[in-house]
DOFI-866547 format. One record per residue (C-alpha): x, y negated, z negated. Coordinates in pm, whole numbers, plus 50000, padded with zeros to 5 digits. Layout:
<rs>
XYZ...
</rs>
This chain:
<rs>
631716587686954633926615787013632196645387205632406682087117631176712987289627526726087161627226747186852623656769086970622916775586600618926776586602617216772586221615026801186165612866781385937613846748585823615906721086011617976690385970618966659386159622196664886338624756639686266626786623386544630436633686592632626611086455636636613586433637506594386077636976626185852640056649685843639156684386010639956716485935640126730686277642446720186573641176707286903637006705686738635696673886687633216674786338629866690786429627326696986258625826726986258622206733586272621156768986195622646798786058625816818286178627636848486117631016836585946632886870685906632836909185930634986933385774635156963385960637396986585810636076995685457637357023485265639707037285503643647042985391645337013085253641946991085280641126960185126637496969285055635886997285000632466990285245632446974385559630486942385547628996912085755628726883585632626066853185722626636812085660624076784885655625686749385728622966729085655621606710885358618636733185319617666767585234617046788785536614326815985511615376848185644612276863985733611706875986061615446878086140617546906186184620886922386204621676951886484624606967686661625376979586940628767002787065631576982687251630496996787602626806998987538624236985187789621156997887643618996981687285620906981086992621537014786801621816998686447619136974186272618636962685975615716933685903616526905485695614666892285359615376867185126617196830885191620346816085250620726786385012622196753885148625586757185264625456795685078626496828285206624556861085235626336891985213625516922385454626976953385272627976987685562628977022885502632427033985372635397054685578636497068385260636947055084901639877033084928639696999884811637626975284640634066969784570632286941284703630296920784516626646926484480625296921084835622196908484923621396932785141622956970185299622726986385637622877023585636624207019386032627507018886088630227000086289632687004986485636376992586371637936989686719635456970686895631146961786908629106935886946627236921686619623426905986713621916881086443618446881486630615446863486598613486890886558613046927086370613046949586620615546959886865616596931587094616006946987516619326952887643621406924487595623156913787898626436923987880629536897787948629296860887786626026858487665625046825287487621676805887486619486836287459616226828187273615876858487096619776859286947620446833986720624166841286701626376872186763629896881486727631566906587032634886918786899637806940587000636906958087357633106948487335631566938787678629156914787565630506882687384630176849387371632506835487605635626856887504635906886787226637276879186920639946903286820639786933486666640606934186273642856958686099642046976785702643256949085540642126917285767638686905785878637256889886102636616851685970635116819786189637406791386149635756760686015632036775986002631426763086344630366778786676632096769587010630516798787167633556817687204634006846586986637996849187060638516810486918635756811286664636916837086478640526851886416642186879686156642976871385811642336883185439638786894885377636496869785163633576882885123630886862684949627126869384807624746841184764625826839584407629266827784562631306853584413634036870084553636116897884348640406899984410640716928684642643236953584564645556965884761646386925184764645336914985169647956897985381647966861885400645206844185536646336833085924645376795986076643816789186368646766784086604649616797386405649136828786263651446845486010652136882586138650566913285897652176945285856650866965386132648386993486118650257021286300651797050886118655377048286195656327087286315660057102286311662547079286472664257097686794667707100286821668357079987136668217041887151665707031387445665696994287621663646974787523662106966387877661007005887851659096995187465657546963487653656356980587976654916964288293651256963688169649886937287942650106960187602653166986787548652237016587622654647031087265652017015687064651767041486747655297053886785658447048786618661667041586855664907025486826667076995487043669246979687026669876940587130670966906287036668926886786822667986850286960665766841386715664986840986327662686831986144663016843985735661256813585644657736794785771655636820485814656336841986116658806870285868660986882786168663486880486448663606878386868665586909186982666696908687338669036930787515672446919487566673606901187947669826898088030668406863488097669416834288344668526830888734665956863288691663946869588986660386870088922659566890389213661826915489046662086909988708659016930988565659036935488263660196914987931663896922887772663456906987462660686916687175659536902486822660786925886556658336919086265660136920685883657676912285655658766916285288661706934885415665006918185348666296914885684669666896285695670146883686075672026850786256671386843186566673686858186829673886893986563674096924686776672046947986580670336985486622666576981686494663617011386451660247005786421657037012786506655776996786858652366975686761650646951286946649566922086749646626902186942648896903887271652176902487135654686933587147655986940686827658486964986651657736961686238660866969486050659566999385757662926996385523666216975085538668127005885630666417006486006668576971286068671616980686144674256955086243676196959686563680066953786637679746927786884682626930787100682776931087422678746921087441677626894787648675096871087485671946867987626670906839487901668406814187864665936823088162665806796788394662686797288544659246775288572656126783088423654086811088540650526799488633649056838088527648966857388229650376887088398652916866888554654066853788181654116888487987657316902488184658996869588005657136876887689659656868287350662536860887576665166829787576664116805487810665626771987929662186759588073662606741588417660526716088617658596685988431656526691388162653926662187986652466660187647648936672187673647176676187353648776665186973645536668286772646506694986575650116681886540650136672386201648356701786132650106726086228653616714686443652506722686757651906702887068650416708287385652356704787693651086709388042653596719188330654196687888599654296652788541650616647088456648356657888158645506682388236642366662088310638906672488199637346693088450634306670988490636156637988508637076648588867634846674788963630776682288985629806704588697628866738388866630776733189220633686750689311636056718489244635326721588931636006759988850639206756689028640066729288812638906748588506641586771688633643896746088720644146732388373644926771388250647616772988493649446743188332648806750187987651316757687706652126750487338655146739787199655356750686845657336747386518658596784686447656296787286156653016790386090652176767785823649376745685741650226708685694646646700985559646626728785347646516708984918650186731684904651716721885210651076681685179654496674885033656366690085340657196665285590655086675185921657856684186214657486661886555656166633186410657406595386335656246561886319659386553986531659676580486822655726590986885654396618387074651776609887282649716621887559651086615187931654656615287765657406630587965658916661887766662506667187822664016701687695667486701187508667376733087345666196770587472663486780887335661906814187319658536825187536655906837487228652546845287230650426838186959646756830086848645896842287211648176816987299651256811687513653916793687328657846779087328659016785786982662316766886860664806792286804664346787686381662026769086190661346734086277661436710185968661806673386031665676679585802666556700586057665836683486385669026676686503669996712086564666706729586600664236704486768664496718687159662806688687329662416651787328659616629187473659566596287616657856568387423654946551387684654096523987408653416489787531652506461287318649876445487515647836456287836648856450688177648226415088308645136419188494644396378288643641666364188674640026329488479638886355388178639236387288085636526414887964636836445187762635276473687572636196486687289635086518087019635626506986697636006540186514632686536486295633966500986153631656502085820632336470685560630036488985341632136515785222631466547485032631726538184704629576511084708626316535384758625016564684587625356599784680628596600684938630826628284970634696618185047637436631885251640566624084997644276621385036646696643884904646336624184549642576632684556642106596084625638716586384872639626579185203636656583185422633066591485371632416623785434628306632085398625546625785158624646588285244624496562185583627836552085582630666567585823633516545185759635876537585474635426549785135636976525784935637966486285003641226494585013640886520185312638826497985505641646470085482643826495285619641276505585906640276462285969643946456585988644736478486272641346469686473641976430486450645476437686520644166458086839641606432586954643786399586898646766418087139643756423287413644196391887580640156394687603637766363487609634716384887575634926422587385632116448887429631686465287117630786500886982630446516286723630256490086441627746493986115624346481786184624606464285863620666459385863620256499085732622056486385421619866455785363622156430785472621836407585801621936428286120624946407186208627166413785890629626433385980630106416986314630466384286114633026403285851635206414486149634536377986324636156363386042639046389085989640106384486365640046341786333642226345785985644706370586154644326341786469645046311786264641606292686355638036299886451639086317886816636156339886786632976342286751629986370086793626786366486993623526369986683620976399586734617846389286957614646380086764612986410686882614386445386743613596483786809611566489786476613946517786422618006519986514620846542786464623056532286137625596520486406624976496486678627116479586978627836442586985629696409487170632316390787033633736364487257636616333087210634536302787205637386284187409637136299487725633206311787755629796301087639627026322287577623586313587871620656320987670620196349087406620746385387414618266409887431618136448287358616386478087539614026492687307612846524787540611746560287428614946576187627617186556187329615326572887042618336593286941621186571387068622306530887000619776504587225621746487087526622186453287464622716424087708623906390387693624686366087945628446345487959629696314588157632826300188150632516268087932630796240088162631196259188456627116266788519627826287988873630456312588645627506330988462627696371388445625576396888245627096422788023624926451987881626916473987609626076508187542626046535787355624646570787454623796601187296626906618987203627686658287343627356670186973624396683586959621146694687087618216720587173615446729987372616236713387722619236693487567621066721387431624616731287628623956747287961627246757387954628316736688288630806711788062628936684888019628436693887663624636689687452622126661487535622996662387885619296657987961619026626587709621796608187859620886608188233617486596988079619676566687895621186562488237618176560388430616956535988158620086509988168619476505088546616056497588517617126469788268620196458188452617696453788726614716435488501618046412288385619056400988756615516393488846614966373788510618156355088474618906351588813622476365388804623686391789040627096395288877626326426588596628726448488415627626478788239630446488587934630996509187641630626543887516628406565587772629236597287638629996613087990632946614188198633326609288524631356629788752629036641688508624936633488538624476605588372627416586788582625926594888928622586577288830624836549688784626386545989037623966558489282622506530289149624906508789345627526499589034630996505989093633766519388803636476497888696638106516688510638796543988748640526519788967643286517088665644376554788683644176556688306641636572188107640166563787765639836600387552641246629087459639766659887389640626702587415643796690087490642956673887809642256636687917638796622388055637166586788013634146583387853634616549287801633486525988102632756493988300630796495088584630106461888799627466453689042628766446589374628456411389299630836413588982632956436689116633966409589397634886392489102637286420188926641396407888977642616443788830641916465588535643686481688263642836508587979645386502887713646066534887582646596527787224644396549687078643346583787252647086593287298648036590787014648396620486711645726616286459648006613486171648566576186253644956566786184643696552085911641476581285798644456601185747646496579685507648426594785271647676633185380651226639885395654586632085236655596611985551653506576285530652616574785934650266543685866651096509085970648946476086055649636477386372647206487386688648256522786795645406546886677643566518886548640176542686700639986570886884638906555787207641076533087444640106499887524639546491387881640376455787974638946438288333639996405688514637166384188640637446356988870634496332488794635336297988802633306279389074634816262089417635956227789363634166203589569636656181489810635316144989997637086138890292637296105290584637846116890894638866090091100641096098391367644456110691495647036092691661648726101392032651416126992074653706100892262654286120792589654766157392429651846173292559652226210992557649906239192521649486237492159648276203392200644966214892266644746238592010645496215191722643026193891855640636227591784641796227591504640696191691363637246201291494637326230691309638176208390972634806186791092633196214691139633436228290800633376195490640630066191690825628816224090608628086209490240629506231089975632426248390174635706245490134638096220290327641196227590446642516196390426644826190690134643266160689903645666129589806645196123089458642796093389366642256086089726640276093490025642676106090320642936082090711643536102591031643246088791333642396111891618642956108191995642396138792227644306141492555645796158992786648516153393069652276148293183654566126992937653016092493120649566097193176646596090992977644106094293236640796115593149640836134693468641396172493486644926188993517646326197193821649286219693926652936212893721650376193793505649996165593700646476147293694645086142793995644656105794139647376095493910650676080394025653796097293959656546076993787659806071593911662856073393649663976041593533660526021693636657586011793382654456030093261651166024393444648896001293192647156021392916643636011792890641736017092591638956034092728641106064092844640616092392596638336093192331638756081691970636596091491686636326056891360634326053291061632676021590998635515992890875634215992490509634896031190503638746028490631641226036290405644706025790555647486044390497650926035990310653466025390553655516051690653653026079290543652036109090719648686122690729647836158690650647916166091072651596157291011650836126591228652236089791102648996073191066649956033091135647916008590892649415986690693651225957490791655335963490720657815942990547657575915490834654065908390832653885926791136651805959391193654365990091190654016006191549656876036691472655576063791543656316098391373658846118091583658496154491491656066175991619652566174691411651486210291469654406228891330653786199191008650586214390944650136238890646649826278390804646276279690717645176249490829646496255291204644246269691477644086310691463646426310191756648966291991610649486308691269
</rs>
């Protein structure tokens, strides 16, 4: 299950079950996962009723209730208090009535003036009012005044149940959202909470809406509503004064500070424009001054040369490289430096003579905001690596996440203790690397208008995927957006004109199988992506998420299912998972998140045997097969449940599977366990328990988010932790077996609770040793998928891989998302067949083959006694020695079909004697004649030196001619002549002996 970051909505009065995160549906807000919420929130405020040129003619606020059920309102209440305020809130008002099932209720204020108009008939008025420019909004859980709020992020307070801190208001959740202007408000994107204020909510046309759901056309006509991450630029709110005579630079309009300190003024400059955009959204032009740009000095180089001149509706004729005289008024729009262009007459267009175009600046990527704004707008020609990061909200809205250096960012927590100071400086870290490469334009690719454009980036053939290397061909200018630092192409990007405005390309990391990891079989975990054979349409009550034809795709609510909607969608989805799981190499797959077909009224087992039989058709024959449910079930289980499939050919199941039925699983999926061998091989057995914890959805009381990264249900899953070892343990003592992996879907990356238990438990990671990681989420990489051995299996791991077929890739290849644009991005294949990456392990199991060996003896070295003579002979009594020890293994090579003859003789001495008695100097024996040249050797007798025979019935003679596995001709069998062969083997029998079979000191 995909994890997202806690949405501390409390229910005043009612509450629902919270449904699991899940990544099929499409959804509507970049970098989220689909949460549901559980309590009320406030989803906008207008703050700027009635004053000159206003939409409305009251201020209002209104409230959203995301659940299913009404939500009572009593004892609830809505106060404000002043941006810098420390003390209660000055304004209340207590709340009546109820918010109906995913209704609205409509807070009417007071009026500036009488411009604009009315709203419709609220369900309730404030006589308080609030201020435009910044305050902090309190829905409480209570009617009177809350006690000083804190001031700074303040989230998971009992007594608030949401509140919104806006424009320069101290107390906020996380961040402040912006401030608003007369003819924008302030709206939360998607109806979630992230608790952050600054990305919950941005600036766009006013909506208000009453419980009756009606909402009246404003007049004069608001500006277009902006997106989350690409936001088309209003008309600004500053009066535009007299323009001076004098042109001024615009280095002197941007300033040194973060905002311009011209704001509210009226000035002209002149520069060359680098930039346009008359098309896609973002209505204007980059102005920078002419000769600026290139090596710059950062040290130096204070303040930006280039700035966005905003056109609107005004017709403002420009090419890039026009040398043109522009007056405007100075804004700042959310952070970006702005001049807005009042009539076509205040563009005037330059001779160009004689001026020197502007430079791409070639410089790295500042780590620090303040160290980015004196490059704000300008031409860059970015230097240093940069990797694809995030590409979620890709085929959303063009843009794609790029971190600086050769690596994506990594999820805090995956390498860092929640709460130390590793992990804030990798918090920071990650911020320092961070930027977006965008599209020029700000348009919506999901939006029901925008479906037949053809989403920029994108292609089956050249992907963009996380870890990619980015390499820049075009300049690009530095923007800043959405409270976002971005490199905008230098027009609008369309996929028509690529060629000459796409500025970068990225390497493509595909691979069509995993890396080879060795070993007799291989094991792997897999999500599945909420593989559902029922579909949708085959229940009552479901709610769809439809392609741009209005055709069912995916189930969205309203009944158990999670997968496909109709058969047709779930043949696209089965195609890509068999295609995924066949190209694993696997002989045994951990599975997650497959339909626990038993909810429906079916066998338990269903949908593992539907995908069972899908794999062995793609296969060609029954390869596969799945391991049945145990007799004895949890009486109650999750509508999705984990599994084994495993190729019948290499393994055998030992004995049945069983499944954890604990308290600390109540709101997750049961671990289940089943022992494997490979087939006939009794001492290859190994335990695998599959699992499936509580997702970081959701969660309250001592599961809600602490705020530390680990996300909701923290608590729950180092409960589910603690319980899996206690069961791993039960298993080894029960079954015997010491080898144990623990796989699947934990929910929790790295260094997060619910790991440690783990592996203080003693179990090692696997997965970890690959490098790789299995998810994607906030635009940075983590695993949350794992496999963790026992020591005893992990002596048993060759080498691990994590395919990355899945997390890295956009969403707009997945099944779910079929058809949502002109461009068809689907294909059977395995890339974004889920949205978790399979992690594949090599085991080494097969048992020690058992060797019989004669030992009968070894033959004389003929005179060439030296002083590895002796240590070959300690070598042969090693071989006895271990051959001695039942059940080790012998290091003596086996001939085939046949027992092996060596005949052994130990001595020492000079080249002609064979007398027992200890060496003397020059390695004479003592008492032993010395031989003159020319004369004959002293008599050998028998009974010098030792020899070492088997009984006669247990003698194997050797071929003639054949060397034993000392290297030594063993004589046996009579020759040709009918005489017994007495050659002897002339080269020296140590340096004949295989390297590990020699005696330590002479390898």
């Amino acid at each position: 299950m995909s994890p997202a970051h806690s949405s501390r909505l409390r229910l005043a009065f009612a509450s629902i079950v919270g449904v699991s995160l899940v990544a099929a549906p499409l959804l509507a807000v970049p970098a989220m996962a689909s949460t549901a919420g559980t309590g009320i929130v406030i989803s906008e405020a207008y703050l700027n009723g009635g004053s000159a040129g206003a939409s409305y003619l009251n201020k209002f606020v209104e409230l959203y209730n995301p659940t299913d059920a009404a939500v009572d309102l009593a004892g609830t209440s809505l106060q404000y208090r002043s941006p810098a305020g420390t003390a209660n809130p000055t304004g209340l008002l207590a709340l009546t009535g109820s918010i109906p099932g995913k209704g609205h209720y409509l807070i009417q204020g007071n009026s500036n003036a009488a411009n604009g108009a009315a709203l419709p008939t609220p369900d309730a008025s404030l006589a308080f009012s609030f201020g435009a420019s910044g305050g902090t909004l309190f829905l409480a859980n209570q009617t009177t005044a809350l006690t000083a709020p804190a001031t700074g992020s303040l989230v998971n307070d009992p007594a608030i149940i949401d509140l919104l801190g806006y424009g320069s208001s101290t107390t906020f959740e996380t961040a402040a959202a912006p401030a608003a202007s007369v003819t924008t408000s302030l709206g939360r994107t998607g109806e979630l909470d992230t608790d952050s204020n600054a990305a919950d909510f941005l600036a766009g046309a006013p909506t208000p809406t009453n419980a009756a759901a009606s909402t009246p056309t404003p007049t004069p006509t608001a500006t277009d509503t902006p997106t989350p991450t690409a936001t088309a630029t209003p008309a600004p709110t500053a009066t535009p004064t007299a323009p001076p005579v004098a042109a001024i630079p615009i280095s002197a309009i941007q300033g040194t500070g973060a905002a311009s300190e011209l704001v509210g003024t009226t000035v002209t400059t002149l520069g060359v424009v680098t930039a346009a955009y008359p098309t896609g959204g973002l209505a204007g032009f980059s102005l920078q001054t002419a000769g600026t740009g290139g090596a710059i000095d950062p040290a130096t180089h204070t303040a930006s040369d280039a700035v966005f001149v905003y056109t609107g509706t005004v017709a403002a004729p420009v090419s890039i490289g026009d040398y043109v005289s522009v007056t405007g008024a100075v804004t700042e729009y959310f952070g970006l430096t702005e001049l807005t262009l009042a009539a076509p007459a205040d563009l005037v267009t330059l001779d160009k003579t004689g001026i020197v175009a502007p430079q791409p600046a070639t410089v790295t990527l500042p780590t620090t905001d303040a160290a980015r704004e004196p490059l704000e707008g300008m031409l860059l020609a970015p230097q240093g690596a940069f990797t694809v990061t995030n590409n979620y909200s890709t085929n959303q809205y063009g843009e794609i996440g790029l971190a600086a250096g050769t690596t994506a960012l990594v999820t805090p927590t995956a390498t860092a203790r929640p709460g130390t100071a590793e992990y804030t400086a990798a918090v920071a870290a990650n911020a320092a690397r961070a930027v977006t490469l965008d599209d020029g334009a700000t348009t919506n690719y999901l939006a029901t208008a925008n479906k037949a454009k053809p989403v920029p980036y994108l292609s089956t053939d050249s992907p963009v995927r996380i870890g990619a290397a980015v390499t820049f061909t075009k300049p690009v200018i530095f923007d800043f957006r959405n409270s976002t630092w971005r490199l905008q192409p230098t027009a609008e990007l369309v996929p028509a004109t690529a060629a000459a405005v796409q500025p970068a390309t990225f390497a493509n990391t595909r691979t069509d199988a995993p890396r080879a990891v060795g070993g007799d079989i291989r094991l792997a975990t897999f999500n599945v992506l909420n593989y559902f054979p029922t579909t949708g349409d085959s229940l009552t009550g479901c709610t769809y998420y439809s392609d741009r034809a209005g055709t069912p795709i995916t189930v969205n609510s309203g009944c158990d299912a999670r997968g496909a909607a109709t058969a047709a969608s779930l043949g696209r989805q089965q195609a890509k998972i068999v295609t995924a799981i066949n190209a694993l190499g696997a002989q045994v797959v951990t599975l997650e998140e497959i339909e626990n077909s038993a909810r429906f009224g079916k066998d338990r087992d269903a949908a593992l045997s539907t995908l069972v039989d899908a794999l062995n058709t793609a296969a060609g024959s029954a390869v596969w097969a799945f391991v049945p449910s145990p007799a004895a079930l949890p009486a109650s289980e999750d509508v999705i449940r984990t599994g084994f499939i495993y190729k019948t050919a290499a393994v055998e199941t030992a004995g049945s599977s069983s499944i954890l039925d604990a308290p600390a699983f109540a709101n997750a999926r049961q671990p289940l366990a089943q022992a494997f061998r490979l087939v006939g091989d009794t001492g290859s057995s190994f335990l695998a328990i599959v699992n499936h914890f509580k997702s970081k959805g959701s969660g309250t009381g001592v599961d809600a988010d602490q705020g530390d990264g680990q996300g909701a249900s923290n608590a729950s899953r180092v409960n589910q932790a603690t319980a899996l070892v206690g069961f791993a343990d039960t298993l080894k003592t029960d079954t015997g077996i010491s080898r144990v992996f623990l796989t699947g879907d934990f929910n929790a990356y790295d260094q997060e609770d619910p790991i440690k238990v783990i592996t203080d438990a003693g179990y090692l990671s696997q997965e970890t040793k690959s490098g790789e990681y299995t998810y994607a989420f906030g635009g940075a990489v983590g695993s949350l998928d794992h496999v963790f051995a026992s020591p005893e299996a992990n002596a048993a791991v060759t080498d691990v891989d994590v395919w990355n077929i899945n997390s890295v890739e956009s969403v707009a290849l997945e099944y779910s998302r079929y058809n949502n644009n002109v461009t068809d991005f689907y294909r059977a294949d395995a890339f974004r067949s889920s949205d978790h990456d399979p992690a594949v392990v090599g085991l080494k199991l097969a048992s020690a083959a058992k060797v019989d060996i004669n030992l009968l003896n070894i033959n004389d070295f003929h005179g060439r006694i030296d002083a590895n003579t002796v240590k070959f002979a300690g070598t042969v009594e090693q071989a006895q020695g271990r051959i001695r020890r039942r059940g080790d293994p012998v290091p003596v090579r086996r001939r085939q079909h046949r027992r092996l003859a060596l005949r052994i003789r130990l001595t020492e001495g000079p080249a002609h004697d064979r007398g027992p008695q200890r060496a003397g100097p020059e390695g004479i024996r003592r008492g032993q004649p010395r031989v003159r040249p020319g004369t004959r050797r002293p008599h050998r007798p028998r009974q010098h030196g030792r020899r070492f025979r088997l009984p006669r019935r247990q003698r194997v003679p050797a071929r003639h001619g054949d060397a034993g596995p000392a290297g030594v001709f063993a004589p046996g069998r009579r020759g040709r002549h009918g005489r017994r062969d007495r050659r002897r083997h002339r080269g020296d029998p140590v340096s004949r002996l295989p390297e590990r079979h020699r005696h330590p000191e002479l390898r």
